[in-house]
PDB file of N, CA, C and O in Angstrom:
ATOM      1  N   UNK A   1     -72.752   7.184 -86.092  1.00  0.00           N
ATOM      2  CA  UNK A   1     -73.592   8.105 -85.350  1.00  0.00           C
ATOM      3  C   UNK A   1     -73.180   9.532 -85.659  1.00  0.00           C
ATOM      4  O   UNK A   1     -71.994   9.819 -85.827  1.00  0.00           O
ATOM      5  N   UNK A   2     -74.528  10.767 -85.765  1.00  0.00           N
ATOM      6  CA  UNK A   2     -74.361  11.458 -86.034  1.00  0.00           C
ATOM      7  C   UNK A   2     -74.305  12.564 -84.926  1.00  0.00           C
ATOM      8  O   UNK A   2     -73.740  13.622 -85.204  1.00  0.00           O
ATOM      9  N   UNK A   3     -74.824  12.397 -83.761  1.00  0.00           N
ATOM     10  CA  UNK A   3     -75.619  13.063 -82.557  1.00  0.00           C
ATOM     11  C   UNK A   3     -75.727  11.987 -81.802  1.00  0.00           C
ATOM     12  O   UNK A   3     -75.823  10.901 -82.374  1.00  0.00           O
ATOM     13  N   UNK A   4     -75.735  12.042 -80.547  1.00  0.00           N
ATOM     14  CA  UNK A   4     -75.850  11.726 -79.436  1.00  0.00           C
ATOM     15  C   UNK A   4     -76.404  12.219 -78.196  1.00  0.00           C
ATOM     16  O   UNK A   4     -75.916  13.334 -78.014  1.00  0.00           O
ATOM     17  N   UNK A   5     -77.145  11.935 -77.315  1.00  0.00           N
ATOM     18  CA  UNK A   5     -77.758  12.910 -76.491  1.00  0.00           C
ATOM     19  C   UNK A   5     -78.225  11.846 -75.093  1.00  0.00           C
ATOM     20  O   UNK A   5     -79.164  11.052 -75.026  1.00  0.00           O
ATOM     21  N   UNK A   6     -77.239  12.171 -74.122  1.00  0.00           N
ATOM     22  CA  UNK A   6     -78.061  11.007 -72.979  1.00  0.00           C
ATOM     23  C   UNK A   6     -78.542  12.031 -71.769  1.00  0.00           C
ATOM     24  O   UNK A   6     -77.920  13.011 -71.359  1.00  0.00           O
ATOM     25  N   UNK A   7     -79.821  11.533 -71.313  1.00  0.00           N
ATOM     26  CA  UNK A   7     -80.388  12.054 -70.367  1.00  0.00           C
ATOM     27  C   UNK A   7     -80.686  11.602 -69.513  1.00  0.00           C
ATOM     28  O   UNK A   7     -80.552  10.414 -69.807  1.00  0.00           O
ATOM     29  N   UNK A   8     -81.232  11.656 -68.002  1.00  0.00           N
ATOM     30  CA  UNK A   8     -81.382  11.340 -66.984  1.00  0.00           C
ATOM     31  C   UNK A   8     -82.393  11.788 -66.397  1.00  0.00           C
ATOM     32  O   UNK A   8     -82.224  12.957 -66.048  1.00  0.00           O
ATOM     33  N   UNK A   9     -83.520  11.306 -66.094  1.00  0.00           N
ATOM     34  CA  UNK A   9     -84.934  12.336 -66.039  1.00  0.00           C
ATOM     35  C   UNK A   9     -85.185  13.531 -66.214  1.00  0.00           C
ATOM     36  O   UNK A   9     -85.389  14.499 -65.482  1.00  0.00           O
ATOM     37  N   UNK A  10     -85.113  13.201 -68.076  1.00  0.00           N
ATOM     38  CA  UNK A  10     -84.999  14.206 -69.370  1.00  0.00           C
ATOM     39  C   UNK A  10     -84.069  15.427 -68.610  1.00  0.00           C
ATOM     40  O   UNK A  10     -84.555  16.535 -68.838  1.00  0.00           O
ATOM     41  N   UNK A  11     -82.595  15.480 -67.590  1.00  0.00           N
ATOM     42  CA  UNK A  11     -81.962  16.231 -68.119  1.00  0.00           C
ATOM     43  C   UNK A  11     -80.506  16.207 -68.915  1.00  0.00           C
ATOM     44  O   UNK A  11     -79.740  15.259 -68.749  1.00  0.00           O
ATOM     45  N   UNK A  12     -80.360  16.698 -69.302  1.00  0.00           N
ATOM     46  CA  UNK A  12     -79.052  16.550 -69.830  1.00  0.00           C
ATOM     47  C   UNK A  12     -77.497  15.906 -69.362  1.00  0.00           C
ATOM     48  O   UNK A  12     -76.683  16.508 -68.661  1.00  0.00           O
ATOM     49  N   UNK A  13     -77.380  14.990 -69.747  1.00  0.00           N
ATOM     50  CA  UNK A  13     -75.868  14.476 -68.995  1.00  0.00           C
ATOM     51  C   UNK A  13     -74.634  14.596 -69.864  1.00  0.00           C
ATOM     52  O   UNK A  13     -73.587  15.138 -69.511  1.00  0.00           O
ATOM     53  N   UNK A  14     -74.845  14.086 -70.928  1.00  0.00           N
ATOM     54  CA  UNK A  14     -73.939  14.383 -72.227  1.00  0.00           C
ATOM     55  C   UNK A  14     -74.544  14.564 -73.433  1.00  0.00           C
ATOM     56  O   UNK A  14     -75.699  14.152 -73.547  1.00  0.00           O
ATOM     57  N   UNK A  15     -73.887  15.217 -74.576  1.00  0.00           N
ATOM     58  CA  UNK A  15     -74.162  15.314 -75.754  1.00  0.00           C
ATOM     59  C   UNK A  15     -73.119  15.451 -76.421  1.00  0.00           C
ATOM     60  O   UNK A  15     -72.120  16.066 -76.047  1.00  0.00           O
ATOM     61  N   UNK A  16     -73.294  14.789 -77.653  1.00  0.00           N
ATOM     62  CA  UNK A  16     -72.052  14.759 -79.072  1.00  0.00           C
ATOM     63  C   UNK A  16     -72.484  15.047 -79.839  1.00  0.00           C
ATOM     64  O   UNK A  16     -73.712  15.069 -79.928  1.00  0.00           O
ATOM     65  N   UNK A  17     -71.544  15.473 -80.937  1.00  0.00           N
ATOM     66  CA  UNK A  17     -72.199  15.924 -82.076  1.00  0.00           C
ATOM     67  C   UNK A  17     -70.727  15.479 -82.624  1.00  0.00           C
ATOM     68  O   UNK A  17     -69.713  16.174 -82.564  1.00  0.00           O
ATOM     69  N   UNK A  18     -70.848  14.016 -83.234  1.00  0.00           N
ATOM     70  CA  UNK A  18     -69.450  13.752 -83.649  1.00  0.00           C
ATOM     71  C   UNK A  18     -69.021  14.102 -85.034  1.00  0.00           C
ATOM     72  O   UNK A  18     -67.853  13.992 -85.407  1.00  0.00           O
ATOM     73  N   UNK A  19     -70.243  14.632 -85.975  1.00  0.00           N
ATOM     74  CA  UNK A  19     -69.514  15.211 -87.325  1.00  0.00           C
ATOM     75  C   UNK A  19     -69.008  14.166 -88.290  1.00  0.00           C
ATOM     76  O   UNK A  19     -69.094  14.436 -89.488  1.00  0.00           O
ATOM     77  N   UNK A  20     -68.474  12.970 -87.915  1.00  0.00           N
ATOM     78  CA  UNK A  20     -67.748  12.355 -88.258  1.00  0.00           C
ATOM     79  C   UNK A  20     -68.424  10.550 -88.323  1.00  0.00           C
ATOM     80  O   UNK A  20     -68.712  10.094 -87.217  1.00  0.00           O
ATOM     81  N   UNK A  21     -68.581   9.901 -89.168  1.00  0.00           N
ATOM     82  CA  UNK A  21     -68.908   8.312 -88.834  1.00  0.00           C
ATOM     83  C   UNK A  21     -67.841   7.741 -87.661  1.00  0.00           C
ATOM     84  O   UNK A  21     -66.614   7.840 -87.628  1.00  0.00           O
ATOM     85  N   UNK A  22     -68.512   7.282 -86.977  1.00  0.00           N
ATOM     86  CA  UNK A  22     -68.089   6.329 -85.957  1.00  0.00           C
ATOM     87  C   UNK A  22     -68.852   4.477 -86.031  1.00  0.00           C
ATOM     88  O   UNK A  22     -69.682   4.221 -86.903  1.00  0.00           O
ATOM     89  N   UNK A  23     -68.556   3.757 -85.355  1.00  0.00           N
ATOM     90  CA  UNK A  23     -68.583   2.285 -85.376  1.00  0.00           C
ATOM     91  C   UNK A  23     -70.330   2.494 -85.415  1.00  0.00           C
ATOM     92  O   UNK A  23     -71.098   3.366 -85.010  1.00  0.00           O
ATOM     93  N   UNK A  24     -70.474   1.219 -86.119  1.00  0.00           N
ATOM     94  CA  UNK A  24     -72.141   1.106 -85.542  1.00  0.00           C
ATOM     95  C   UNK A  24     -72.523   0.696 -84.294  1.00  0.00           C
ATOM     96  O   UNK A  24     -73.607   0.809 -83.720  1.00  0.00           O
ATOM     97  N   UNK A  25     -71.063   0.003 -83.809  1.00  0.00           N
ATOM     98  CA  UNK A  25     -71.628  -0.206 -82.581  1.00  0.00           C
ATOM     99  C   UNK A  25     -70.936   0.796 -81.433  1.00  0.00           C
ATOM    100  O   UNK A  25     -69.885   0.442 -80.899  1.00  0.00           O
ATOM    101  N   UNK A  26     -71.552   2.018 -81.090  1.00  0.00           N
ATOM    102  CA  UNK A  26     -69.692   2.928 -80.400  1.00  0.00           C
ATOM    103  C   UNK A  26     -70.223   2.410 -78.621  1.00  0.00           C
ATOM    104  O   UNK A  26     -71.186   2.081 -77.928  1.00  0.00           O
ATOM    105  N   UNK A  27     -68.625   2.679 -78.627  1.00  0.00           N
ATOM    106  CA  UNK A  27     -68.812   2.586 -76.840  1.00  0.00           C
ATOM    107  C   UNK A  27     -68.157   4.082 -76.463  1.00  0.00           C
ATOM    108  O   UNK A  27     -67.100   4.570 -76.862  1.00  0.00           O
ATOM    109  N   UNK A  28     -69.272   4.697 -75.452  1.00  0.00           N
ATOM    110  CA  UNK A  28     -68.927   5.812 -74.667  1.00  0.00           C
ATOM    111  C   UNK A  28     -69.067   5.898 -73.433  1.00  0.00           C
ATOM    112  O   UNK A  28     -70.062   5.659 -72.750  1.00  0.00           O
ATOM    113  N   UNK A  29     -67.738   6.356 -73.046  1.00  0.00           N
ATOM    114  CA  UNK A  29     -67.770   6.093 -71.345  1.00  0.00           C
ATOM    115  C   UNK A  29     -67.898   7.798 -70.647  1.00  0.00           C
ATOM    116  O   UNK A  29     -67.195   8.776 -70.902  1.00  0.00           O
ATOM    117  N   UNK A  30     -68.977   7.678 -69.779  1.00  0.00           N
ATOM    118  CA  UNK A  30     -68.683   9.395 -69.362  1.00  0.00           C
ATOM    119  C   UNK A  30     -68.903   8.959 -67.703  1.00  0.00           C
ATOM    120  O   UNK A  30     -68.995   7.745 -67.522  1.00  0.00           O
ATOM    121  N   UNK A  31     -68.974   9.640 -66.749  1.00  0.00           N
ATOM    122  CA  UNK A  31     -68.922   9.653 -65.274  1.00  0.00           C
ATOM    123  C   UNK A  31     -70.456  10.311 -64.685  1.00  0.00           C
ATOM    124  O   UNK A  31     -70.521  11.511 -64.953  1.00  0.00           O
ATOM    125  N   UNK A  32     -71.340   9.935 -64.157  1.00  0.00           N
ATOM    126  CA  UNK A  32     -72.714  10.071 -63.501  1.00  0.00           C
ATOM    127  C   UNK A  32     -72.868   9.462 -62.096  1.00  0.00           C
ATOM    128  O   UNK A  32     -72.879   8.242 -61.926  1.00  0.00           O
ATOM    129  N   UNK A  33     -72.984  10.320 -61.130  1.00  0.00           N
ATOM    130  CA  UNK A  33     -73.519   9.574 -60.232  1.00  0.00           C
ATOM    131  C   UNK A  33     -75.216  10.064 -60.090  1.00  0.00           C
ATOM    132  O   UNK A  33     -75.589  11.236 -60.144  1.00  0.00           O
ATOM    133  N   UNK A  34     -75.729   9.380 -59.980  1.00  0.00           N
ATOM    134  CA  UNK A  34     -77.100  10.366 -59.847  1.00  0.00           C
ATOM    135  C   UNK A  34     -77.324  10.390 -58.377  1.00  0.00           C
ATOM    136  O   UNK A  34     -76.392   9.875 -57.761  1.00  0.00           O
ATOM    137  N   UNK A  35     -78.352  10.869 -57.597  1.00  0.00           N
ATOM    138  CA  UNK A  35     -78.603  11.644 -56.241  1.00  0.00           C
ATOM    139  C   UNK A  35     -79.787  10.579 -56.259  1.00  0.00           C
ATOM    140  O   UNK A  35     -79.918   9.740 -55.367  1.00  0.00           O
ATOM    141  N   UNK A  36     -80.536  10.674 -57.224  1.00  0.00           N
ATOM    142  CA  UNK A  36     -81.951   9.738 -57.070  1.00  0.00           C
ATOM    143  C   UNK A  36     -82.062   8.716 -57.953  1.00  0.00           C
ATOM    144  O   UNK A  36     -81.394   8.870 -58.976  1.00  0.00           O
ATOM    145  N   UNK A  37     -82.748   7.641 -57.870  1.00  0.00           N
ATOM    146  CA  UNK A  37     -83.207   6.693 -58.743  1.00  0.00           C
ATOM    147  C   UNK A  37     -83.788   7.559 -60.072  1.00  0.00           C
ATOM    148  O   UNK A  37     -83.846   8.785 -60.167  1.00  0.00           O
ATOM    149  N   UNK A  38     -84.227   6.490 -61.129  1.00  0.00           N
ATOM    150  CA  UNK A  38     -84.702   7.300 -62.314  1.00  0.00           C
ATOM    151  C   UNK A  38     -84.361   7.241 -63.637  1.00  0.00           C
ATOM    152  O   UNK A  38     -83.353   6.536 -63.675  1.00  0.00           O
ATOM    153  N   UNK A  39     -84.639   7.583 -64.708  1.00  0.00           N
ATOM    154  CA  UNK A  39     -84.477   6.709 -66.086  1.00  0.00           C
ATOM    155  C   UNK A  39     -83.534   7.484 -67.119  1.00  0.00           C
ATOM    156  O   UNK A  39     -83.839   8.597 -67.547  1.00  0.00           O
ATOM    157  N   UNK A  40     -82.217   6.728 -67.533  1.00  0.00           N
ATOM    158  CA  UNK A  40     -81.411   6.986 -67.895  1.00  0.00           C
ATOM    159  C   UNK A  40     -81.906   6.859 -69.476  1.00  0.00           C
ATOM    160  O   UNK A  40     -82.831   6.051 -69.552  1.00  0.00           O
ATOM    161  N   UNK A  41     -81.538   7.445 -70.783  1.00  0.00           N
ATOM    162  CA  UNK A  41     -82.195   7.822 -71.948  1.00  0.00           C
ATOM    163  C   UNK A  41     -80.951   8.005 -72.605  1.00  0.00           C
ATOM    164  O   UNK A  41     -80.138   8.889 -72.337  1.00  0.00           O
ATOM    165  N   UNK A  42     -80.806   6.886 -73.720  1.00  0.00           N
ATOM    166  CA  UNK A  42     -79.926   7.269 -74.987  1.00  0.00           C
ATOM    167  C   UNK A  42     -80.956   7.793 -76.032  1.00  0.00           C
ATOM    168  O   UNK A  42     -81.986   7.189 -76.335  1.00  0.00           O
ATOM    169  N   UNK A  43     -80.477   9.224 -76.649  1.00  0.00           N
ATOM    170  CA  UNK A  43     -80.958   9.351 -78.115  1.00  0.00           C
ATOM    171  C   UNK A  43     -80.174   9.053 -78.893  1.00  0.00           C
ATOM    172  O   UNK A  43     -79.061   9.217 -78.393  1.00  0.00           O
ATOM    173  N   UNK A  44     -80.086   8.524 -80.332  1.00  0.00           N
ATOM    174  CA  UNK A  44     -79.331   8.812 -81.159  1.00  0.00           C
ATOM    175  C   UNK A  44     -79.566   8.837 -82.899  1.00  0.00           C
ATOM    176  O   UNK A  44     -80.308   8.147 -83.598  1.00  0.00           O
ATOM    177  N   UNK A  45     -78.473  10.084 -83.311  1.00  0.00           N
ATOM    178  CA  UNK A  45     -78.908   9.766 -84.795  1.00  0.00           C
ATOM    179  C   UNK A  45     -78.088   9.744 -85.590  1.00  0.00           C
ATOM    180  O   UNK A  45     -77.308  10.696 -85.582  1.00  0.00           O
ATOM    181  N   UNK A  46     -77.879   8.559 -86.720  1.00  0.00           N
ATOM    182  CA  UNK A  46     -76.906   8.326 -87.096  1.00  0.00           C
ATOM    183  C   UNK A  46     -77.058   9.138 -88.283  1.00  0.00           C
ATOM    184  O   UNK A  46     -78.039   9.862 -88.452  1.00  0.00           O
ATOM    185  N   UNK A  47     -75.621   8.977 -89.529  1.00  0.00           N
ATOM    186  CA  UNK A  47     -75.499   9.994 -90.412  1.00  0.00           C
ATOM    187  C   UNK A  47     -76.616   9.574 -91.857  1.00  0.00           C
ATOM    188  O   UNK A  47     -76.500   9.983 -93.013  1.00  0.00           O
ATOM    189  N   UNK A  48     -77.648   8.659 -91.303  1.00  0.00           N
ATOM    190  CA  UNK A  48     -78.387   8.299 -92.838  1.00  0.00           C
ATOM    191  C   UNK A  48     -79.723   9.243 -92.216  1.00  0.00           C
ATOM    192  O   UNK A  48     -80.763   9.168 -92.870  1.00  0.00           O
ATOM    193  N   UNK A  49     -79.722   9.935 -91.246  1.00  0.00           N
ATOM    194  CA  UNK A  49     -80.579  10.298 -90.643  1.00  0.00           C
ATOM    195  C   UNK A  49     -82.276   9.553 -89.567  1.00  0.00           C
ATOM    196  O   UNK A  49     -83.330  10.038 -89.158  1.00  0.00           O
ATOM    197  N   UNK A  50     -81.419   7.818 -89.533  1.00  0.00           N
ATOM    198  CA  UNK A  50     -82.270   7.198 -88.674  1.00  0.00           C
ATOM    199  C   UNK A  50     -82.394   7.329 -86.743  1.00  0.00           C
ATOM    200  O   UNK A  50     -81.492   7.400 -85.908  1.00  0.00           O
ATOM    201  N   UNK A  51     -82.954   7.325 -86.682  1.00  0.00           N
ATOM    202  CA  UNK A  51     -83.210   7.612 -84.891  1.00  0.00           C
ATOM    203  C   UNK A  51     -83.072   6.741 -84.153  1.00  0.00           C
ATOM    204  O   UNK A  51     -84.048   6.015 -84.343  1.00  0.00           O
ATOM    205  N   UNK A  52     -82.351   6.242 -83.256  1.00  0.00           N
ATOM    206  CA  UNK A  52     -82.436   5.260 -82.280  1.00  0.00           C
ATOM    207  C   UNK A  52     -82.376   5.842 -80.516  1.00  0.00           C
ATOM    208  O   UNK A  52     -81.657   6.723 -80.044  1.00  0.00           O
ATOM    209  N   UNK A  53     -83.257   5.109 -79.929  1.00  0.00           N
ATOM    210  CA  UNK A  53     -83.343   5.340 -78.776  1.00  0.00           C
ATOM    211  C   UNK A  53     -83.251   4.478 -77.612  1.00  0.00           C
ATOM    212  O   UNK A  53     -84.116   3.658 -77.920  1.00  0.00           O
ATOM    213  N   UNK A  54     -82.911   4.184 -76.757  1.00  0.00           N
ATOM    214  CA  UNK A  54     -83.017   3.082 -75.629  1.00  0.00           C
ATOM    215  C   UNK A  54     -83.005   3.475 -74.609  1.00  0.00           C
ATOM    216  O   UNK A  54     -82.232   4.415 -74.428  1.00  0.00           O
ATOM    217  N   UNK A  55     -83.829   2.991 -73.410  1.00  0.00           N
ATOM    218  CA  UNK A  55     -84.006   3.792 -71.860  1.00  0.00           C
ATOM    219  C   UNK A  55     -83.652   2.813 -70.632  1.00  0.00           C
ATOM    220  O   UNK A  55     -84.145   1.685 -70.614  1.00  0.00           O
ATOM    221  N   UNK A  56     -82.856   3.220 -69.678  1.00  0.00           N
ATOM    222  CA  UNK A  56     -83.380   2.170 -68.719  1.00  0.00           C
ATOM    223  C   UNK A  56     -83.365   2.836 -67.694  1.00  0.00           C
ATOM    224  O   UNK A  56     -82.946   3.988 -67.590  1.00  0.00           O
ATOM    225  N   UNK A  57     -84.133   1.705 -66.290  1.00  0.00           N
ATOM    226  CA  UNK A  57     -84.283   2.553 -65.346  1.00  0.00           C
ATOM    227  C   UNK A  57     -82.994   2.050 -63.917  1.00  0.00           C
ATOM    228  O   UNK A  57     -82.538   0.936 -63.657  1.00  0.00           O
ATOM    229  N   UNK A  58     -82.709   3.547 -63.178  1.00  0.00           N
ATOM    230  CA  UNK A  58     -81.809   3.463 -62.456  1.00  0.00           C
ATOM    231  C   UNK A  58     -81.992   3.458 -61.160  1.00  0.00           C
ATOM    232  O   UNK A  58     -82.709   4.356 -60.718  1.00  0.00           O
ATOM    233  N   UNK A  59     -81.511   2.640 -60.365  1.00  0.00           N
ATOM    234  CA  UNK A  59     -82.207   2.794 -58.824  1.00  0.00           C
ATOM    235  C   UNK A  59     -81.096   2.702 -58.141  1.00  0.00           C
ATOM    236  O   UNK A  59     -80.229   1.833 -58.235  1.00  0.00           O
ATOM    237  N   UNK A  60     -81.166   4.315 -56.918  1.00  0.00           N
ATOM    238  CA  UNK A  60     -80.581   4.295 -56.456  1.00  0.00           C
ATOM    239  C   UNK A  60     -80.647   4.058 -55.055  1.00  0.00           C
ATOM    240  O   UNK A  60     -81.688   4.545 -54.614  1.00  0.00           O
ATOM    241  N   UNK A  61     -79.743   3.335 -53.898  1.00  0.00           N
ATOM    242  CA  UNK A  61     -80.374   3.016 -52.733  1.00  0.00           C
ATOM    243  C   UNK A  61     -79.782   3.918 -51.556  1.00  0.00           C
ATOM    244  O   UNK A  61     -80.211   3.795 -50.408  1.00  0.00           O
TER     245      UNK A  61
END
Protein backbone atom coordinates (compact mmCIF):
# COMPACT_ATOMS: atom_id res chain seq x y z
CA UNK A 1 0.00 0.00 0.00
CA UNK A 2 0.75 3.25 -1.09
CA UNK A 3 -1.91 5.69 0.70
CA UNK A 4 -4.38 5.03 2.96
CA UNK A 5 -7.30 7.08 3.93
CA UNK A 6 -10.21 5.97 6.45
CA UNK A 7 -13.27 7.90 6.91
CA UNK A 8 -16.29 8.04 8.85
CA UNK A 9 -19.23 9.85 7.25
CA UNK A 10 -16.72 11.03 4.63
CA UNK A 11 -14.72 12.65 7.51
CA UNK A 12 -11.42 12.09 8.08
CA UNK A 13 -10.14 9.65 10.83
CA UNK A 14 -6.74 8.59 9.62
CA UNK A 15 -4.47 8.86 6.77
CA UNK A 16 -1.00 7.31 5.63
CA UNK A 17 1.07 7.89 3.22
CA UNK A 18 3.50 4.99 3.85
CA UNK A 19 6.12 5.71 0.98
CA UNK A 20 7.24 2.45 1.48
CA UNK A 21 5.67 -1.34 0.38
CA UNK A 22 3.97 -2.86 3.15
CA UNK A 23 2.17 -6.56 3.36
CA UNK A 24 -0.66 -7.06 0.95
CA UNK A 25 -2.47 -7.86 3.57
CA UNK A 26 -1.57 -4.79 6.41
CA UNK A 27 -3.22 -4.62 9.70
CA UNK A 28 -3.80 -1.08 11.21
CA UNK A 29 -4.93 -0.40 14.48
CA UNK A 30 -5.96 3.33 15.32
CA UNK A 31 -8.61 4.39 18.27
CA UNK A 32 -12.39 5.84 17.15
CA UNK A 33 -15.15 6.13 19.13
CA UNK A 34 -17.82 7.64 17.08
CA UNK A 35 -20.83 9.83 18.83
CA UNK A 36 -23.29 8.47 16.07
CA UNK A 37 -23.99 5.45 14.05
CA UNK A 38 -22.71 5.65 10.35
CA UNK A 39 -20.36 4.33 7.63
CA UNK A 40 -16.90 3.68 8.24
CA UNK A 41 -14.74 3.87 4.63
CA UNK A 42 -11.33 2.34 3.80
CA UNK A 43 -9.60 3.95 0.70
CA UNK A 44 -6.65 2.55 -0.55
CA UNK A 45 -3.83 2.70 -3.06
CA UNK A 46 -1.30 0.51 -3.48
CA UNK A 47 2.24 1.23 -5.13
CA UNK A 48 1.16 -0.32 -8.81
CA UNK A 49 -1.29 2.43 -8.61
CA UNK A 50 -4.58 0.13 -8.14
CA UNK A 51 -7.51 1.42 -5.88
CA UNK A 52 -9.18 -0.50 -3.33
CA UNK A 53 -12.01 0.40 -1.26
CA UNK A 54 -14.32 -1.24 1.40
CA UNK A 55 -17.20 0.34 3.61
CA UNK A 56 -19.12 -0.75 6.44
CA UNK A 57 -21.78 0.42 8.42
CA UNK A 58 -21.51 1.38 12.20
CA UNK A 59 -24.23 1.49 14.72
CA UNK A 60 -24.10 3.08 17.54
CA UNK A 61 -26.60 2.51 20.54
Amino acid sequence: MKNIDIRYNDKPIMQADTYIGISEDPNFRFFFVPEKSGKLTVLAEDNEGKHFRHETDVTVQ
